[in-house]
The first five atom37 places (N, CA, C, CB, O) and aatype in JSON, in Angstrom:
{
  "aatype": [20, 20, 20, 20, 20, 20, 20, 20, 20, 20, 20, 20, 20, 20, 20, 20, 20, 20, 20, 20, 20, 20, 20, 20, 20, 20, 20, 20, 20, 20, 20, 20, 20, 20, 20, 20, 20, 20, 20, 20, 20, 20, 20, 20, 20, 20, 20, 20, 20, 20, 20, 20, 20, 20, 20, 20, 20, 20, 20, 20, 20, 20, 20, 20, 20, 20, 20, 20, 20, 20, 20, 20, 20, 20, 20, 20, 20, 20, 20, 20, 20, 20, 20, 20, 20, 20, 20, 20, 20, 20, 20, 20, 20, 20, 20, 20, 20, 20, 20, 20, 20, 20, 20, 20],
  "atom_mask": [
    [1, 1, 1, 1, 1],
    [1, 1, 1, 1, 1],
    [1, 1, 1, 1, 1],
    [1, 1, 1, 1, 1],
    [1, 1, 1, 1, 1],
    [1, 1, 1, 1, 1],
    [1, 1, 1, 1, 1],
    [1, 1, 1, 1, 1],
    [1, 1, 1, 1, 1],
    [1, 1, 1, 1, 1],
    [1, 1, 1, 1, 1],
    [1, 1, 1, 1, 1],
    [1, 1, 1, 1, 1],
    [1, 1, 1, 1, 1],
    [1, 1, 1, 1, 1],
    [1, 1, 1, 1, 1],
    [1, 1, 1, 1, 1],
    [1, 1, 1, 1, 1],
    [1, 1, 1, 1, 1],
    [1, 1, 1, 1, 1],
    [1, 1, 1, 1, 1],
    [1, 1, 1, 1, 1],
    [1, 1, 1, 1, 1],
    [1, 1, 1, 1, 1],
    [1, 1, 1, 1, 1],
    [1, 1, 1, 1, 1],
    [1, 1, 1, 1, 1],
    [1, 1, 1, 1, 1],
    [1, 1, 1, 1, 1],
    [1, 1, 1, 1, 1],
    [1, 1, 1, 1, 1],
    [1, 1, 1, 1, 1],
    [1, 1, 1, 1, 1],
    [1, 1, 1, 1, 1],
    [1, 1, 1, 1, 1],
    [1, 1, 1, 1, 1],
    [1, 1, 1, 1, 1],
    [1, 1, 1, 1, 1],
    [1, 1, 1, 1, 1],
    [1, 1, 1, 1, 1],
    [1, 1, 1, 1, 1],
    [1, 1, 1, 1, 1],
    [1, 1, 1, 1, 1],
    [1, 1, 1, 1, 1],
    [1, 1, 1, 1, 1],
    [1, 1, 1, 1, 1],
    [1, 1, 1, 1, 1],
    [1, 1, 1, 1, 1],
    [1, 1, 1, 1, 1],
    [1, 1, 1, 1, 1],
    [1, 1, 1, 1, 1],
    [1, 1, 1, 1, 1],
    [1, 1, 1, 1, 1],
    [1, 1, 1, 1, 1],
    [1, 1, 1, 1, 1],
    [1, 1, 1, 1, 1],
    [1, 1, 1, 1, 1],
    [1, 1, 1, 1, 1],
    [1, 1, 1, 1, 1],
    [1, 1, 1, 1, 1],
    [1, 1, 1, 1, 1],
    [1, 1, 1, 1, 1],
    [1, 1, 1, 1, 1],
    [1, 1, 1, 1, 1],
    [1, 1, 1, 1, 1],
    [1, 1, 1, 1, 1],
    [1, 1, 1, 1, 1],
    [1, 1, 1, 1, 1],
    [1, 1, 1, 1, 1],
    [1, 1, 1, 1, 1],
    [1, 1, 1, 1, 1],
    [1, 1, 1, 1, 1],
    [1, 1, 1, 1, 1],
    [1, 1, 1, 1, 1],
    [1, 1, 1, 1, 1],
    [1, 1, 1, 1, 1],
    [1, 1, 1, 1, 1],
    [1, 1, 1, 1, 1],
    [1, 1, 1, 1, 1],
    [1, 1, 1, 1, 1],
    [1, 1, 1, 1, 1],
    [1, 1, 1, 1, 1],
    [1, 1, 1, 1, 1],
    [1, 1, 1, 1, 1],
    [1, 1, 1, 1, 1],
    [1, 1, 1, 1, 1],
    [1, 1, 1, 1, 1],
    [1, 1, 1, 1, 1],
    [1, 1, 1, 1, 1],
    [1, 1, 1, 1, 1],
    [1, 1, 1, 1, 1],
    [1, 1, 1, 1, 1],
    [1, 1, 1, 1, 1],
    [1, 1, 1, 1, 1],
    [1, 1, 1, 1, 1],
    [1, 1, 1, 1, 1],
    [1, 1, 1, 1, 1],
    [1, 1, 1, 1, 1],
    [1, 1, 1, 1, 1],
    [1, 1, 1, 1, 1],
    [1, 1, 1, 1, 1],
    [1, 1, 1, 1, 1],
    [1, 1, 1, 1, 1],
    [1, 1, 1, 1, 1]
  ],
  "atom_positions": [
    [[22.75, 8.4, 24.98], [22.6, 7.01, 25.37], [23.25, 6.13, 24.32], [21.11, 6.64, 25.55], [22.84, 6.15, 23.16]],
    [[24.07, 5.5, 24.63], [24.88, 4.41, 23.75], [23.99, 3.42, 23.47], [26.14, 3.74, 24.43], [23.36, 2.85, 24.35]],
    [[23.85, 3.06, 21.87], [23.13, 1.71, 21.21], [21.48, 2.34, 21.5], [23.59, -0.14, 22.23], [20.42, 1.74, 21.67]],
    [[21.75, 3.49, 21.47], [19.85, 3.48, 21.84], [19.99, 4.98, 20.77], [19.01, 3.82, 24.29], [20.42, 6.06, 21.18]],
    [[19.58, 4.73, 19.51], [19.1, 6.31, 18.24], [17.74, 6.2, 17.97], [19.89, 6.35, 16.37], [17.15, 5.13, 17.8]],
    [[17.23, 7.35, 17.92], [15.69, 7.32, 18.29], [14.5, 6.61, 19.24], [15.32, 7.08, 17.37], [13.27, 6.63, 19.18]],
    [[15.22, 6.14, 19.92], [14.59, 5.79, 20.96], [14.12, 3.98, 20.67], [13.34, 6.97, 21.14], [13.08, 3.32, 20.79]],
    [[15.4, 3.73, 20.29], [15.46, 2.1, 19.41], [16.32, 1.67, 20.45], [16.23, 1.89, 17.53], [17.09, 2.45, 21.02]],
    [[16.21, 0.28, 20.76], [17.3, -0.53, 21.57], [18.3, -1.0, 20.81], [16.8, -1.7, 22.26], [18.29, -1.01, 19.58]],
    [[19.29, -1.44, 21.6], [20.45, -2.06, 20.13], [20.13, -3.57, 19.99], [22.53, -1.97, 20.51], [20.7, -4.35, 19.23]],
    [[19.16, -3.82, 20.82], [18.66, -5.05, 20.91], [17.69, -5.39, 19.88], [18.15, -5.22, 22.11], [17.59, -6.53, 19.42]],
    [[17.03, -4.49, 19.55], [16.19, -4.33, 18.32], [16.99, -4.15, 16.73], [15.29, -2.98, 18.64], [17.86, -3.44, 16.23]],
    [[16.3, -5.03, 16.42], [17.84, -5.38, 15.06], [16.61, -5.18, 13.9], [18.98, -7.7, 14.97], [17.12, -4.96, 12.8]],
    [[15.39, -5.18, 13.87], [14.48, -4.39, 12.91], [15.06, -2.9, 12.27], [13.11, -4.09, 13.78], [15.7, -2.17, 13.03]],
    [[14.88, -2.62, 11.27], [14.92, -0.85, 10.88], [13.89, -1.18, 9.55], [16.96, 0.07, 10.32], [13.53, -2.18, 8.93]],
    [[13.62, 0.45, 9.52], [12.78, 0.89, 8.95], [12.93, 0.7, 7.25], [12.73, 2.13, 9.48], [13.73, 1.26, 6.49]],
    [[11.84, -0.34, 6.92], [12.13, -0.29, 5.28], [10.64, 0.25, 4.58], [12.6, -2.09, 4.58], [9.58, -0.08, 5.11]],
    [[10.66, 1.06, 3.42], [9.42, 1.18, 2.45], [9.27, 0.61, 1.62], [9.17, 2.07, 1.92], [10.09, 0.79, 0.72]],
    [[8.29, -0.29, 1.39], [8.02, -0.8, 0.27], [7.13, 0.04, -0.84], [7.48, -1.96, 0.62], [6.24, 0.68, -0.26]],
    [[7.13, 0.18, -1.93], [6.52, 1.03, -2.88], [5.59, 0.33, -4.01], [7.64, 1.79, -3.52], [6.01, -0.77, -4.39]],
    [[5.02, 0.55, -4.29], [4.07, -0.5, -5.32], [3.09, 0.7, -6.05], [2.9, -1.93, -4.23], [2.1, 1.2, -5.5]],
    [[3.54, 1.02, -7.29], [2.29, 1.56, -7.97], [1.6, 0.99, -9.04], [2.53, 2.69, -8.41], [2.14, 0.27, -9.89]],
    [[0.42, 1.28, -9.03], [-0.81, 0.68, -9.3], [-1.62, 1.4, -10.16], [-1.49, 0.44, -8.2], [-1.66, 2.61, -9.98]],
    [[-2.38, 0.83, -11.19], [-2.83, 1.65, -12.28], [-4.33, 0.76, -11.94], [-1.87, 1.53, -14.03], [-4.54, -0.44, -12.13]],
    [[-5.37, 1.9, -11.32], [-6.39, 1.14, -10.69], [-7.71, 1.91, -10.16], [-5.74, 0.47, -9.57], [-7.58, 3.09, -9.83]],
    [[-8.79, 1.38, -10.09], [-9.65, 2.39, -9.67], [-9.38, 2.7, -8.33], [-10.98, 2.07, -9.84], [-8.53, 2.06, -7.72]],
    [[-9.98, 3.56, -7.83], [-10.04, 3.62, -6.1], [-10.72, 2.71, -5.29], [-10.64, 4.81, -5.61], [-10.21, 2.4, -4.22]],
    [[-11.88, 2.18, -5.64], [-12.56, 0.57, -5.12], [-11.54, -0.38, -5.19], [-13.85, -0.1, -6.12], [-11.64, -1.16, -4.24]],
    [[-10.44, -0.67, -6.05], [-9.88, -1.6, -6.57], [-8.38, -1.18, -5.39], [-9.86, -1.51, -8.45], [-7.9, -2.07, -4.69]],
    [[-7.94, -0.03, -5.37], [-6.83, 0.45, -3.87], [-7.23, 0.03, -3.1], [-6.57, 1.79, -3.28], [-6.59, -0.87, -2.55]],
    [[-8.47, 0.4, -2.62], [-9.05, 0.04, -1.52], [-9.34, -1.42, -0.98], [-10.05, 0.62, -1.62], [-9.01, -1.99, 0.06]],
    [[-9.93, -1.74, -1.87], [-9.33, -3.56, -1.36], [-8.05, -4.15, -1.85], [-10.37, -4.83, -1.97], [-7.85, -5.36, -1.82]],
    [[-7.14, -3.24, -2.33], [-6.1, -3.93, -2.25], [-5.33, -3.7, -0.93], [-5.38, -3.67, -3.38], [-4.41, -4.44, -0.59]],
    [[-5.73, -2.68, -0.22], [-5.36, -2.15, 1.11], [-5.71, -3.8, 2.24], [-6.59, -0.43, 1.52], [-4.88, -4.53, 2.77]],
    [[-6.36, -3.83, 2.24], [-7.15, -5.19, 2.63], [-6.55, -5.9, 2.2], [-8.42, -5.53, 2.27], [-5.57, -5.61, 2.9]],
    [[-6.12, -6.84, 1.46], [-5.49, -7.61, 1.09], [-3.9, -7.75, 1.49], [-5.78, -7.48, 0.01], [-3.31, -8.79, 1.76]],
    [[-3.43, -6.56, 1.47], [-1.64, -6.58, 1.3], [-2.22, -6.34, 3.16], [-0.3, -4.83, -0.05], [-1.38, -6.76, 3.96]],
    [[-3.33, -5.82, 3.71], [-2.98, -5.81, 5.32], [-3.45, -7.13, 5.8], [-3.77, -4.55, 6.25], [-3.05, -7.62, 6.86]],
    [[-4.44, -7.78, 4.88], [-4.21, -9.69, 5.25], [-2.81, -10.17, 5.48], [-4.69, -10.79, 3.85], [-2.57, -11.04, 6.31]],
    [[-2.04, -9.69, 4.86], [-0.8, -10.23, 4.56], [0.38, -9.91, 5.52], [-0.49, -9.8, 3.27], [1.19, -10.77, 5.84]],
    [[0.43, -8.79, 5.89], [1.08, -8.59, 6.84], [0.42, -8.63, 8.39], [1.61, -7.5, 6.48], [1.14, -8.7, 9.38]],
    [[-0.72, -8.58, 8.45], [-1.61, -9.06, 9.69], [-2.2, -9.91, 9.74], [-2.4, -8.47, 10.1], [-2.86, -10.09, 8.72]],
    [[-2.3, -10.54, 10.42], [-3.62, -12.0, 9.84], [-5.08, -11.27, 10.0], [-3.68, -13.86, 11.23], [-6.08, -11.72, 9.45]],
    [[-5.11, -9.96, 10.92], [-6.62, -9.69, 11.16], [-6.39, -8.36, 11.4], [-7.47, -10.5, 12.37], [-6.49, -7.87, 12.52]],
    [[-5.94, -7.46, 9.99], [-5.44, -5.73, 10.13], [-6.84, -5.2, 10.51], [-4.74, -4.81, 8.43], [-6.94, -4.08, 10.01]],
    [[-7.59, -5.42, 10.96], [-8.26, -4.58, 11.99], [-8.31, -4.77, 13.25], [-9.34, -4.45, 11.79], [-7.7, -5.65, 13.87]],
    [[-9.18, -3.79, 13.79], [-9.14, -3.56, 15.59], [-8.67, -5.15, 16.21], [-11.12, -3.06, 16.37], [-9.62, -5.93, 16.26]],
    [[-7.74, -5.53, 16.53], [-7.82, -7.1, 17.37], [-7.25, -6.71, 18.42], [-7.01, -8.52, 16.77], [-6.5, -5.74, 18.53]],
    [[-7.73, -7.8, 19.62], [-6.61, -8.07, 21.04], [-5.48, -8.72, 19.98], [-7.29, -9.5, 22.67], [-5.54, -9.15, 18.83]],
    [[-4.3, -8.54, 21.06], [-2.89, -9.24, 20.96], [-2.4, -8.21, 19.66], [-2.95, -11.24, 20.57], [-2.94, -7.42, 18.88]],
    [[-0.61, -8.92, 20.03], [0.35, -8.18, 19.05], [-0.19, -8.27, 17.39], [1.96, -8.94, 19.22], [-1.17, -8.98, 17.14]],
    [[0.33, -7.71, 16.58], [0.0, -7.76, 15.08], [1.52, -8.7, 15.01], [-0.19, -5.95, 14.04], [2.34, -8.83, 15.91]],
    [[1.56, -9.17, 13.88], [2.71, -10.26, 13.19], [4.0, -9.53, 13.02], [2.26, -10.88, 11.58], [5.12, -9.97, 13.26]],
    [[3.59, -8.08, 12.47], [4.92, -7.21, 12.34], [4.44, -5.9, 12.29], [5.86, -7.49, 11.03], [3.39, -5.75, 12.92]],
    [[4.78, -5.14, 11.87], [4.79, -3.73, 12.6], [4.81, -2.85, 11.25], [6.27, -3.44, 13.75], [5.76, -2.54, 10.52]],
    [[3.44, -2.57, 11.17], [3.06, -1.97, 9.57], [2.08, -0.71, 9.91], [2.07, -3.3, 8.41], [1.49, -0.33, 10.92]],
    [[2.23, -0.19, 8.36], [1.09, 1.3, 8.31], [1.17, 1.33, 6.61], [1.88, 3.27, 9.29], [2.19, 1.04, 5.99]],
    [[0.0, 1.7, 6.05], [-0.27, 1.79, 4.89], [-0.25, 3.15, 4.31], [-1.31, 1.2, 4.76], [-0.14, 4.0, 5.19]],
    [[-0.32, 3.54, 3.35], [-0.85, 5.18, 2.99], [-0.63, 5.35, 1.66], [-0.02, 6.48, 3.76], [0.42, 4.98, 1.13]],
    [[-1.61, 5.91, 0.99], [-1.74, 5.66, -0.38], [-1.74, 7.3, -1.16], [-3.25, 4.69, -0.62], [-1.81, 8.1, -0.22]],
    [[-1.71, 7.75, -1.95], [-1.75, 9.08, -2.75], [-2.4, 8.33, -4.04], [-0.06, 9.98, -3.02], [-2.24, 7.19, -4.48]],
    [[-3.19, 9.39, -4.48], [-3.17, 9.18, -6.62], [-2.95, 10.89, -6.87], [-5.43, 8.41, -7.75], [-2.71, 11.97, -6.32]],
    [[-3.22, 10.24, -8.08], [-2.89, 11.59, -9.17], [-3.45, 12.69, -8.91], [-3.3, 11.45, -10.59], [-2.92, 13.74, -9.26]],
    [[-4.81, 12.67, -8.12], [-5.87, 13.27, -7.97], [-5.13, 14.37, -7.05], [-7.09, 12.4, -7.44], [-5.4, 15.57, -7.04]],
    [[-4.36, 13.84, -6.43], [-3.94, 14.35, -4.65], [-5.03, 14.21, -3.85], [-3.48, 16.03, -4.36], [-6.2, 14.17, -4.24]],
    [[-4.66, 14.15, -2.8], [-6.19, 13.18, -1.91], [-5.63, 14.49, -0.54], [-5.9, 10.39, -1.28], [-6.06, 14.1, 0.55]],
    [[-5.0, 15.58, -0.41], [-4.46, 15.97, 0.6], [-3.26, 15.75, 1.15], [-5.07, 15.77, 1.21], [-2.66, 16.64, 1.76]],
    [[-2.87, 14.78, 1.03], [-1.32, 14.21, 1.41], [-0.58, 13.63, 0.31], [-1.34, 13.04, 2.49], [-1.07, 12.78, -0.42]],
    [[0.93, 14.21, 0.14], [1.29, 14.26, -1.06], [2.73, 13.31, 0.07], [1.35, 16.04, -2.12], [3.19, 13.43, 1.2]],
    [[2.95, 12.28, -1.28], [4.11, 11.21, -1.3], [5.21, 11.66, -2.35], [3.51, 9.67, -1.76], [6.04, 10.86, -2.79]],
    [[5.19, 12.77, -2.65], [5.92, 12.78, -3.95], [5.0, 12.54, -5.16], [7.01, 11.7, -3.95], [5.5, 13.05, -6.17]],
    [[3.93, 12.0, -5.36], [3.36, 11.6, -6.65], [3.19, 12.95, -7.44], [1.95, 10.78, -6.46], [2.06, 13.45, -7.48]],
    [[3.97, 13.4, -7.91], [4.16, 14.62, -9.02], [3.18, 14.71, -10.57], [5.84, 14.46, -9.52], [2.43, 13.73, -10.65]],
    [[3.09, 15.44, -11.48], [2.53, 15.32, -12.3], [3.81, 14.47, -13.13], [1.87, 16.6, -12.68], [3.44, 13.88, -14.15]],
    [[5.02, 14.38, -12.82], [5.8, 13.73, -13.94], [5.96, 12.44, -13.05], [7.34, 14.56, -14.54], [6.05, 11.4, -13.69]],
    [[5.99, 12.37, -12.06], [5.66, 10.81, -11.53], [4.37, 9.94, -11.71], [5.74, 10.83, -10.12], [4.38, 8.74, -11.44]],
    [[3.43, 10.49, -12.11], [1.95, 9.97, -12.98], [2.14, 9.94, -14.01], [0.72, 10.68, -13.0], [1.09, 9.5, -14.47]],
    [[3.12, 10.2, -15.17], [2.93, 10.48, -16.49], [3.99, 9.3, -16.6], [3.18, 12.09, -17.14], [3.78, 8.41, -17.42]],
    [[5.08, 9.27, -15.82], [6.16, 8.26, -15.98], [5.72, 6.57, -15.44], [7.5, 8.89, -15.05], [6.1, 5.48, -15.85]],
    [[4.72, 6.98, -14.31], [4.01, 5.73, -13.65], [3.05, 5.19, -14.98], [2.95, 6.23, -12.08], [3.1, 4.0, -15.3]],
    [[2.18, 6.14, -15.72], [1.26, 5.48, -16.63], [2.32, 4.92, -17.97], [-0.06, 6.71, -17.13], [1.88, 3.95, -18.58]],
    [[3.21, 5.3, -18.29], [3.76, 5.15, -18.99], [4.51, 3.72, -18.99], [4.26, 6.14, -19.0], [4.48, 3.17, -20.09]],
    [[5.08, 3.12, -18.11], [5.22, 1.86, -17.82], [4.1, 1.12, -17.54], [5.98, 1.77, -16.92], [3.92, 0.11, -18.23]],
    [[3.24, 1.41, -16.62], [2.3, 0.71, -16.43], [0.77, 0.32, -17.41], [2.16, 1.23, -15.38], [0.06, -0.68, -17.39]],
    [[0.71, 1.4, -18.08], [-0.47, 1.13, -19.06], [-0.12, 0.04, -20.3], [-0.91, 2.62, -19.75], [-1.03, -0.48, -20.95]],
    [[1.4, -0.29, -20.6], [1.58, -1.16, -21.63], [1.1, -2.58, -21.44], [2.91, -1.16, -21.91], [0.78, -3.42, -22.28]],
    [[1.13, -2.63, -19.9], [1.08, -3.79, -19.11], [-0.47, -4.83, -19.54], [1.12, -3.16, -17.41], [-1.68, -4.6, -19.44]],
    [[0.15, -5.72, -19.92], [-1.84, -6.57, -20.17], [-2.37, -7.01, -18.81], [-1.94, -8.47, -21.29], [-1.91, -7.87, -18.06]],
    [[-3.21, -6.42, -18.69], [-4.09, -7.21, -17.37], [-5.45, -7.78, -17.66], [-4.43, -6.14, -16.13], [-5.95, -8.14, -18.73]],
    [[-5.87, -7.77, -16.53], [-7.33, -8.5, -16.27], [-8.56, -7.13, -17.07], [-7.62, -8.78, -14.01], [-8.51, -5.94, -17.37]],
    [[-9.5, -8.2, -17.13], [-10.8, -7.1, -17.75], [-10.83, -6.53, -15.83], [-12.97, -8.24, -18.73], [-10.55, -7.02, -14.73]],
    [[-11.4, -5.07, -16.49], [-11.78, -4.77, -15.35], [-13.07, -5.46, -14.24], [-11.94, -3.62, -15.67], [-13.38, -5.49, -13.05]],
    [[-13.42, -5.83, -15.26], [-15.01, -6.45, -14.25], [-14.26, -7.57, -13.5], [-16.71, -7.33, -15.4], [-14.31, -7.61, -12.27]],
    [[-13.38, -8.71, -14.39], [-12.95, -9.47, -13.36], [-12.13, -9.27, -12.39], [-12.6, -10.25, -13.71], [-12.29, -10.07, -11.47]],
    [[-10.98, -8.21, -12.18], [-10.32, -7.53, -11.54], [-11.33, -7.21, -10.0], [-9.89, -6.34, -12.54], [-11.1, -7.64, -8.87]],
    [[-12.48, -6.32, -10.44], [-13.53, -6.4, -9.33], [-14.2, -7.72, -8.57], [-14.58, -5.75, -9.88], [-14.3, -7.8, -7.35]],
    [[-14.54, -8.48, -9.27], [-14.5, -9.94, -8.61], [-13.73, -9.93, -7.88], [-14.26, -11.05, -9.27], [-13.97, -9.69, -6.7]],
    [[-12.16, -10.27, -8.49], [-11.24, -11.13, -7.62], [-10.99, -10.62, -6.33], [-9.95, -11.33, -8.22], [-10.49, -11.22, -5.38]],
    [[-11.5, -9.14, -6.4], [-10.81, -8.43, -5.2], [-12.35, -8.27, -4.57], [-9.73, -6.77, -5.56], [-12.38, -7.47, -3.63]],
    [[-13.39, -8.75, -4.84], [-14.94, -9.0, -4.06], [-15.57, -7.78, -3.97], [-14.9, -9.58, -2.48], [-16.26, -7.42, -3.02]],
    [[-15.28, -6.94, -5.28], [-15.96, -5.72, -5.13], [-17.64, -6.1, -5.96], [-14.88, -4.34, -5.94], [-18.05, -7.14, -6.48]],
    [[-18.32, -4.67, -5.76], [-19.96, -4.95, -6.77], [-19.44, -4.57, -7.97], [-21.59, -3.87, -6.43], [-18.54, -3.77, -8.23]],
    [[-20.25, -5.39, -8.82], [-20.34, -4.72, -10.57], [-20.57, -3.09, -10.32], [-22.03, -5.47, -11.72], [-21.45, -2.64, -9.58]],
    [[-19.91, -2.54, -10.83], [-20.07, -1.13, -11.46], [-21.22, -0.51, -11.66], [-19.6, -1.07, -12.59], [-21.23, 0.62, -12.17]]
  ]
}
């Protein structure tokens, strides 16, 4: 079928991009950030009537391996903490606030 690869119209001028973001963070703290970045691309990323804003899916790995592996390697955790731990951030307690989690 001409102008039609994978079952895409040529009318459809969207393609597929990944965005990547790693995060040096508890798992409470992923987890509502999941929520947050799907505020953002949905106005209401759960169950709703009507279309969503754009056309998203989330999926997360840590170090731990959770079952589904992204690539996050033992030298992609060592190279991820390595940039990322120099980094100054928030105390953790306020970090939990901002993102409306309970005290610890």
């Amino acid at each position: 079928m001409r102008g039609n690869v994978f079952g895409v119209s040529a009318a459809d001028r969207r393609r597929v991009h990944r965005v990547v973001v790693d995060v040096l963070a508890t798992e409470a703290q992923v987890d509502a950030l999941f929520d947050v970045i799907g505020e953002a691309l949905c106005a209401a990323p759960g169950d709703h009537d009507g279309p969503c804003r754009i056309a998203w899916s989330l999926a997360s790995t840590s170090e731990d391996g959770d079952g589904v592996s992204y690539g996050l390697g033992p030298d992609d955790v060592a190279h991820v903490r390595e940039l990322l731990a120099p980094v100054e951030v928030w105390e953790p307690e306020d970090v939990d606030r901002s993102l409306g989690l309970p005290p610890p």
